[in-house]
C-alpha positions as CSV (number, residue, x, y, z in Angstrom):
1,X,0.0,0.0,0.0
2,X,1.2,3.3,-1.3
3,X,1.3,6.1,1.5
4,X,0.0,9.6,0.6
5,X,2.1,12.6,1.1
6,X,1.6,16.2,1.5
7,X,1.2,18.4,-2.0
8,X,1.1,22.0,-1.8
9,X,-0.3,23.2,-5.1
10,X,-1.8,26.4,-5.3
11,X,-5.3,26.5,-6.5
12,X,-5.9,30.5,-6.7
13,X,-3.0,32.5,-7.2
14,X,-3.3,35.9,-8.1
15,X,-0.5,38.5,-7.3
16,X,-3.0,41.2,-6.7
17,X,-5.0,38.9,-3.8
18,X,-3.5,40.0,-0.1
19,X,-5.0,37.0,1.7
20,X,-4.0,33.4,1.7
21,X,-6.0,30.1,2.7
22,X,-4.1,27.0,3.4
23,X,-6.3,23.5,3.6
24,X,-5.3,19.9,4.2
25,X,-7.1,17.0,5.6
26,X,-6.9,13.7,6.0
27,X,-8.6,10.8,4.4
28,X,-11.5,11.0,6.5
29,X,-11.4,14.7,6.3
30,X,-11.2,14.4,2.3
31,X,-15.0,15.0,1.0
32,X,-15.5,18.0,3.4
33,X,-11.8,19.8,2.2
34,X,-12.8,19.2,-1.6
35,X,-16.3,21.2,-0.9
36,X,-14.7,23.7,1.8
37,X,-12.1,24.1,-1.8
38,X,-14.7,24.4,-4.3
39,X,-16.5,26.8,-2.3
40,X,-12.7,28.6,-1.0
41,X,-12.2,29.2,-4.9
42,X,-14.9,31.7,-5.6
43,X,-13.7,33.8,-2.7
44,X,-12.2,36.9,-4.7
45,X,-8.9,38.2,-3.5
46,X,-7.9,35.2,-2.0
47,X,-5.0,32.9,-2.9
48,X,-5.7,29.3,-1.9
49,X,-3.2,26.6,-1.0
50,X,-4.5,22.7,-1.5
51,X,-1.8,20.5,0.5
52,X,-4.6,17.3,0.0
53,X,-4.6,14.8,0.8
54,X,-5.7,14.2,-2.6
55,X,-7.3,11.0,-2.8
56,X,-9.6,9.0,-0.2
57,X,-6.4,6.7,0.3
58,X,-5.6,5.8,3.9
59,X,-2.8,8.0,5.4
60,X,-1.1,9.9,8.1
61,X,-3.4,13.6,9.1
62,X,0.2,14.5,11.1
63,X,1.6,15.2,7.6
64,X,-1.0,17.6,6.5
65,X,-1.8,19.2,9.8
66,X,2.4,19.8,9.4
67,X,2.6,21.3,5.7
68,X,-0.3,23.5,6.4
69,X,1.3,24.8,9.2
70,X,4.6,25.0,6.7
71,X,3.0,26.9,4.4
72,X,1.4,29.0,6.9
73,X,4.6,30.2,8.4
74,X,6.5,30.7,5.5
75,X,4.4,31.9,2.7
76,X,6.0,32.1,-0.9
77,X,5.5,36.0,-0.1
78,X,3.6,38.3,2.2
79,X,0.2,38.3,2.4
80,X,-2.1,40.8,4.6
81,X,-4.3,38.0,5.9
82,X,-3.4,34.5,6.7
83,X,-5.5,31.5,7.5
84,X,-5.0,27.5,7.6
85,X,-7.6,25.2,7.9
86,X,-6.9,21.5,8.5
87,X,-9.8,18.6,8.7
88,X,-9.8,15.1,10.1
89,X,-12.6,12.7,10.7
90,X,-13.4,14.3,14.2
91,X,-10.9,17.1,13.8
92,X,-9.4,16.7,17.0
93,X,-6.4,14.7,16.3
94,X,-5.2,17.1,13.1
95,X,-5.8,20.3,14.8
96,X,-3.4,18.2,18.1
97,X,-1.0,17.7,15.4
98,X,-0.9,21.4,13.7
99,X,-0.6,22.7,17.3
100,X,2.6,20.3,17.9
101,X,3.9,23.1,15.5
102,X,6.0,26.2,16.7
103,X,4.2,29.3,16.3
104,X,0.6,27.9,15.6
105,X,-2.2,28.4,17.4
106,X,-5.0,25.8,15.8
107,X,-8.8,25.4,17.4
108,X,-11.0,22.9,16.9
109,X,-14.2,24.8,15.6
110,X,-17.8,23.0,14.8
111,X,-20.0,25.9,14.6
112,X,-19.9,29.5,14.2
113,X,-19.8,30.2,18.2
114,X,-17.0,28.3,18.4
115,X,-15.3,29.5,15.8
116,X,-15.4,33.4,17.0
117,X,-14.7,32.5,20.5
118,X,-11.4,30.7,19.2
119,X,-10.5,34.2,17.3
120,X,-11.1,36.4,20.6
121,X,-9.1,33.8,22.3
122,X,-5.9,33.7,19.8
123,X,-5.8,37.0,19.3
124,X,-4.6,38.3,22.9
């Protein structure tokens, strides 16, 4: 059995976009991401970063919670607004795994409460 690896491939790029969205997921996490990318892609002036997984083939959500995070932190150039979001079958073992990373701050968000709390939170 073949094991699948992180691919950063840029799905929007546009030099004029300031913001940047970084997605990866797991296997489990895989039917969500490719809607959450569909509907990312219509998003105007935003450049969007699609690390897969890009099959539903079994494999290892510590290498995509990771590259996001890569990618997040060191950004091919600067960008006004950043944002990663990584997805997992519960998400609670991929966003563990993206917070193992130096200088990111990931929360597990199922709604919009939860979501804006996690903001307030990160931001102080």
């Amino acid at each position: 059995m073949a094991v699948a690896t992180p691919l950063a491939k840029y799905v929007v790029e546009d030099p004029s976009n300031k913001n940047l969205i970084i997605i990866g997921s797991d296997h489990a996490g895989y039917p969500l991401r490719v809607k959450l990318v569909e509907y990312l892609k219509k998003k105007s002036g935003w450049d969007l970063i699609d690390v897969g997984v890009h099959t539903e083939e079994r494999c290892d959500y510590p290498d995509f919670a990771k590259e996001v995070c890569l990618q997040y932190l060191k950004p091919k150039r600067e960008y006004e607004t950043k944002f990663g979001i990584v997805v997992c079958g519960s998400g609670i073992g991929i966003s563990m795994s993206a917070n193992k990373v130096r200088g990111i701050r990931c929360a597990l968000c199922y709604d919009h409460y939860t979501a804006e709390m996690s903001r307030r939170v990160i931001k102080k």
